[in-house]
C-alpha positions in Angstrom: -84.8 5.8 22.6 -82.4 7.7 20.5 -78.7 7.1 22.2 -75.5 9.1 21.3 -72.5 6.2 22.0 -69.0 8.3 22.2 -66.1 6.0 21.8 -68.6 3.4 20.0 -66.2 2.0 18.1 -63.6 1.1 20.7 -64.2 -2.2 23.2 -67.0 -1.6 25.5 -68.6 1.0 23.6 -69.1 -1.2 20.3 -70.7 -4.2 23.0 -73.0 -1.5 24.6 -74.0 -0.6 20.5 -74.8 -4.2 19.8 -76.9 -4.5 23.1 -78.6 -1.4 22.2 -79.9 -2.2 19.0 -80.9 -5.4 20.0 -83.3 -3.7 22.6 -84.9 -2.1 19.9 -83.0 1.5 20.7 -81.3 3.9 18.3 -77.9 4.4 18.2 -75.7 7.1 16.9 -71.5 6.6 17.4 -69.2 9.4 17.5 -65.7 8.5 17.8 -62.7 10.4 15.9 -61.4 6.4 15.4 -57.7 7.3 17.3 -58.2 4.1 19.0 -61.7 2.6 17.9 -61.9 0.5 14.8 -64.4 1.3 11.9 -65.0 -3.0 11.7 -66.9 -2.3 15.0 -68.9 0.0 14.4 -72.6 -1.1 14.7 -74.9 1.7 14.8 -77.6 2.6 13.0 -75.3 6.4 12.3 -72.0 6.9 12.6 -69.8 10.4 13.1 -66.7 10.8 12.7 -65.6 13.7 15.5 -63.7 14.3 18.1 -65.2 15.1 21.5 -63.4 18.6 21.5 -65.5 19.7 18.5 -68.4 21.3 20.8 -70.2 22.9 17.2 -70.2 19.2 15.8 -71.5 17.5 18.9 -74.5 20.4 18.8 -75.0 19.5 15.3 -75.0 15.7 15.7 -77.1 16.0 18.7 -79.8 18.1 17.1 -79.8 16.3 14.1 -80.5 13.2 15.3 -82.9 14.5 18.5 -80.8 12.3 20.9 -82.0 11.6 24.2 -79.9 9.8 26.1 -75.3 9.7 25.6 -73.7 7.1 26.7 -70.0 8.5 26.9 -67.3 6.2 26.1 -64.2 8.4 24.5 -61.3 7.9 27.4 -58.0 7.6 27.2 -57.2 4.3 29.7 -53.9 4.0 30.5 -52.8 4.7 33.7 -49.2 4.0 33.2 -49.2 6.4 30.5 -50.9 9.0 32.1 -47.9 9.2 34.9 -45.8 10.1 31.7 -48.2 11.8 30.4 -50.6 14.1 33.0 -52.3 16.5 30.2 -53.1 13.9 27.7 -55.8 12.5 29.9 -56.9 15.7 31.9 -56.9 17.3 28.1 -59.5 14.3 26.8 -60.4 12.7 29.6 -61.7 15.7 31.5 -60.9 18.8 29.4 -63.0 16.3 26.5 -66.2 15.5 28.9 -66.8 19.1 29.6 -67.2 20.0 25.5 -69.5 16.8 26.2 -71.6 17.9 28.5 -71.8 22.2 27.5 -73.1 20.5 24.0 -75.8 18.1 25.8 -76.4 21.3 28.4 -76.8 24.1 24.9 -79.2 21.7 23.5 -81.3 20.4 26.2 -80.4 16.8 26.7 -81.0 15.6 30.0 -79.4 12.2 30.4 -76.2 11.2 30.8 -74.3 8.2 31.2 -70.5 8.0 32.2 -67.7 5.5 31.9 -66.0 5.7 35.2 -63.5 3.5 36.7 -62.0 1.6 39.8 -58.9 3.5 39.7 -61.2 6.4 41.4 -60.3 4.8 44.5 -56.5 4.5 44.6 -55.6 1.9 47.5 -58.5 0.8 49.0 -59.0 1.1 52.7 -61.0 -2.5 52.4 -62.5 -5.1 50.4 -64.8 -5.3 48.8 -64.8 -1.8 48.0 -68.0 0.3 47.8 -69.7 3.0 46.4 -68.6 4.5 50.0 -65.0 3.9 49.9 -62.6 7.0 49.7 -61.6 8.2 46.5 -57.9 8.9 46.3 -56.6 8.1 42.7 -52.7 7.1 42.3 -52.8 8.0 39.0 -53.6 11.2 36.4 -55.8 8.2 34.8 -58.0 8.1 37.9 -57.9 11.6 38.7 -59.2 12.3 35.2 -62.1 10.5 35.9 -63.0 11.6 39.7 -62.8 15.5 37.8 -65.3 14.3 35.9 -67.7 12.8 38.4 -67.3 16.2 40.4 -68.6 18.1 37.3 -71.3 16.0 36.7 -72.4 16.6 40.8 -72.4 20.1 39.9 -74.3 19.7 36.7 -76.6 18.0 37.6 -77.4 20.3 40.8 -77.5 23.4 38.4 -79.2 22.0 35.7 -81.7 20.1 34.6 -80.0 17.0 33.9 -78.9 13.5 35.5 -76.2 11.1 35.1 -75.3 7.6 35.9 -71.7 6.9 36.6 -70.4 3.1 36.3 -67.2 2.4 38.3 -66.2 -0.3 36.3 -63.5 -2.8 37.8 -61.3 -5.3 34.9 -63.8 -5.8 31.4 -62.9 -8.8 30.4 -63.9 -11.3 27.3 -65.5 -11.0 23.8 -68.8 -10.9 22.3 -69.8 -14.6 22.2 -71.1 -14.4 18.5 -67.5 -13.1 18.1 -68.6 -9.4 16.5 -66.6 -7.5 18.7 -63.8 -7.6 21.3 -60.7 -6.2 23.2 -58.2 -4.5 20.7 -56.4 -1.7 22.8 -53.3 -0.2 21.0 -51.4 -0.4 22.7 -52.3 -3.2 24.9 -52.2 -3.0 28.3 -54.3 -5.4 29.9 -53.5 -8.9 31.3 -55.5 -11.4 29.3 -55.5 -10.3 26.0 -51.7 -9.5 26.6 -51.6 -13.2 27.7 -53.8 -14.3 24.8 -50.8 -12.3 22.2 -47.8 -14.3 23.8 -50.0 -17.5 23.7 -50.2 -16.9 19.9 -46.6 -15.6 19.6 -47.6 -12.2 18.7 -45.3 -11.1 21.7 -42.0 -13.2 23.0 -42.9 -13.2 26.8 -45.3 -11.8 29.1 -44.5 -9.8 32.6 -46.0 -10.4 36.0 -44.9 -6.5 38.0 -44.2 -8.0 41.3 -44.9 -11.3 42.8 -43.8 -10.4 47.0 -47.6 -9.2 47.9 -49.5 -10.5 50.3 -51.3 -12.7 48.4 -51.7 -16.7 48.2 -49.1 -16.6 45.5 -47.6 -13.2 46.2 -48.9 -11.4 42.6 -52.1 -9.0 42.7 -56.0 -9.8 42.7 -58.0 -8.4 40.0 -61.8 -8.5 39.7 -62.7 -9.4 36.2 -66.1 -8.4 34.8 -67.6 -9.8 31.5 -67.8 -7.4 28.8 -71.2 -8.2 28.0 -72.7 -8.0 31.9 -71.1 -4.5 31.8 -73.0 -3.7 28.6 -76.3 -4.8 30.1 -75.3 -2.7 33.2 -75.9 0.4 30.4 -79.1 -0.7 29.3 -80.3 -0.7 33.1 -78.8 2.3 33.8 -80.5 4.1 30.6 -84.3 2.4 31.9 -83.0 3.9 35.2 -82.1 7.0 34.0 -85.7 7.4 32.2 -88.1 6.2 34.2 -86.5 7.8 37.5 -85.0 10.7 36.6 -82.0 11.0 39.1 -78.7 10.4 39.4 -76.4 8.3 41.3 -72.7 5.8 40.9 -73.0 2.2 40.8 -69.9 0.1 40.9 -69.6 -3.1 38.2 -67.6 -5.6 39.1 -67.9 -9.8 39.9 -67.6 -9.9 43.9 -64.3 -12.3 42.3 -61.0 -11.9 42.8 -58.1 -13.8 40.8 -54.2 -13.7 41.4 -52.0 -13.0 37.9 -50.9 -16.1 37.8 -54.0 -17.9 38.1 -54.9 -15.8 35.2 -52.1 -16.6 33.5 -52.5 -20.3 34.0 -56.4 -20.1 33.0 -55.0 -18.5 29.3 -52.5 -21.1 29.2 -55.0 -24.1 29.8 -57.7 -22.4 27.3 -55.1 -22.3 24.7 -53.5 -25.3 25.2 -50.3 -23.5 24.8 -47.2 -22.2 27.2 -45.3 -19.5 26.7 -42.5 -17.3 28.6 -43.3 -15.4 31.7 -41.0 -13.0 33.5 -41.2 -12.1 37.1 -39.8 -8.4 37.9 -40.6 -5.5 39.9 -44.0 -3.8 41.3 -45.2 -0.8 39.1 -46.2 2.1 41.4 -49.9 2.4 41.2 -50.8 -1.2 41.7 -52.7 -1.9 44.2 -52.6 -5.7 46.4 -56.4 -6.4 45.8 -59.2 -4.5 43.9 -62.4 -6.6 44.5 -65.5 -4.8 43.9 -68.9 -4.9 45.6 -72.0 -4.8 43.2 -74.5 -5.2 46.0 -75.8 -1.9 45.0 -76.1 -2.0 41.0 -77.8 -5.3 42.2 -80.2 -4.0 44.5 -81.4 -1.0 42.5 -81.4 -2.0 39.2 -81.6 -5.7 39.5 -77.8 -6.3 37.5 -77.4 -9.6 37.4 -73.9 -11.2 35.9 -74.6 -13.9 33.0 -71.2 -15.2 33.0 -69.2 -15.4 36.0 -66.8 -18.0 35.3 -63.4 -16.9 34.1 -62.7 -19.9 31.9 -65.6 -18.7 29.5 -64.9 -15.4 29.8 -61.1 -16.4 28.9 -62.7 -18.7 25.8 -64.6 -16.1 24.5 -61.0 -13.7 23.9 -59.5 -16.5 22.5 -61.9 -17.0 20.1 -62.1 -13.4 18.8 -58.8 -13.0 19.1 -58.4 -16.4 16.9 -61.0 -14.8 14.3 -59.7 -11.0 13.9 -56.4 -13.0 13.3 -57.7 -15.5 10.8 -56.3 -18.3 13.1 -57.7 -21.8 12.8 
């Protein structure tokens, strides 16, 4: 299969490029490098382009009769899309559309989208389905649910079908330590514990610690990177041999406070650092736990590694190697 990876050079679009070729699949990556890194690029072609570029994405997708995109290109940030609104409606939404007219002008009919949690806002319960409401906090998540609207259409007008993959916290490193988390700027928990382990940052925050929780900081569901690039390679069979669409959510079924988090990088590294307790950041929900009952039942997903402690090694180790840390 010949498979179009936007955003293949960033952190779960290079892991989804490594499982690709490994399944015997070709793989093109387009990314215009703003936040991906040429080091992980892994494809058998690479483009640079942005996602804008409608006449390139045409070209690239004639050129190298692609069948199936995989679409990775997203700004992430939700915090900075409360500063910033039309950064991510601009690429996140705005972006996708230039996508999908390309695929549409050319004729490719499969389609698989990087969605996210943050579709769902504050979640009326846990573990949160496929079925929960969708009320995003953020421009972040409203970016994305724009997105999964389109595609509903699309796929109703056209000939074409879609996956979408709600994913919950990626988490971890490749454990040959080819590829891992290198956001710029930061903003997730463990890698940003991982840099204050290493001294790369003075302290580390924890945004509020009076929730209702058995230590009073949030519960996140961590999902390791490499189960959620696996979760592509079902979804692309799916895709194929089914020929409809649907959403699946990715997530553990696990949920773990910040500080046990925390303590788990701590442990792993052997090493303490500062922590500083303040305030609750609007947008951050008590508890997001998902339920993967369905990717489980339909595509027979099945989580390789489930305990956080690996996961936790493996970003320590490739945070240990980009760093040339013995």
């Amino acid at each position: 299969m010949k498979v179009l990876i936007t955003g293949g050079a960033g952190y779960i679009g290079s892991h989804t490029v490594l499982k690709l070729k490994e399944a015997g699949h070709f793989t093109v990556v387009y990314d215009n490098l703003s936040k991906g890194y040429r080091e992980l690029i892994f494809s058998n072609e690479f483009v640079q382009g942005d996602i804008h570029n409608k006449r390139l994405l045409i070209e690239v997708l004639k050129k190298y009769k692609i069948e199936v995109v995989m679409h990775f290109a997203s700004f992430i940030e939700a915090g900075e899309s409360m500063e910033k609104p039309s950064k991510y409606f601009n690429n996140n939404s705005v972006g996708t559309l230039s996508l999908l007219d390309a695929m549409i002008t050319v004729g490719v009919k499969n389609f698989i989208f990087s969605s996210t949690a943050a579709l769902y806002g504050y979640p009326d319960k846990i573990p949160i389905s496929e079925e929960s409401p969708l009320i995003p906090v953020n421009p972040y998540g409203e970016s994305k649910l724009i997105v999964e609207k389109i595609l509903k259409w699309y796929s109703e007008i056209y000939d074409f079908n879609y996956i979408s993959l709600r994913y919950f916290n990626a988490a971890g490193a490749d454990e040959e330590m080819r590829t891992g988390e290198l956001h710029n700027p930061e903003t997730h928990l463990i890698p940003l514990a991982v840099k204050t382990a290493f001294g790369e940052r003075d302290c580390l925050y924890i945004y509020g610690t009076d929730y209702n929780t058995k230590d009073g900081t949030c519960i996140r569901d961590y999902i390791y990177v490499g189960d959620l690039a696996d979760a592509h390679l079902l979804a692309l069979d799916y895709l194929i041999q089914e020929k409809k669409s649907d959403i699946f959510n990715l997530g553990s079924e696990k949920g773990y406070t910040v500080r046990e988090v925390i303590d788990m990088v701590k442990e792993v590294t052997g090493k303490d650092f500062k922590v500083i307790e303040t305030e609750r950041r609007y947008g951050d929900p008590e508890v997001l736990i998902a339920s993967s009952q369905k990717i489980k039942a339909m595509l027979g997903w099945k989580p390789k590694l489930e305990n956080l402690k690996k996961i936790i090694e493996t970003a320590v180790n490739f945070y240990k190697k980009w760093n040339k840390i013995d």
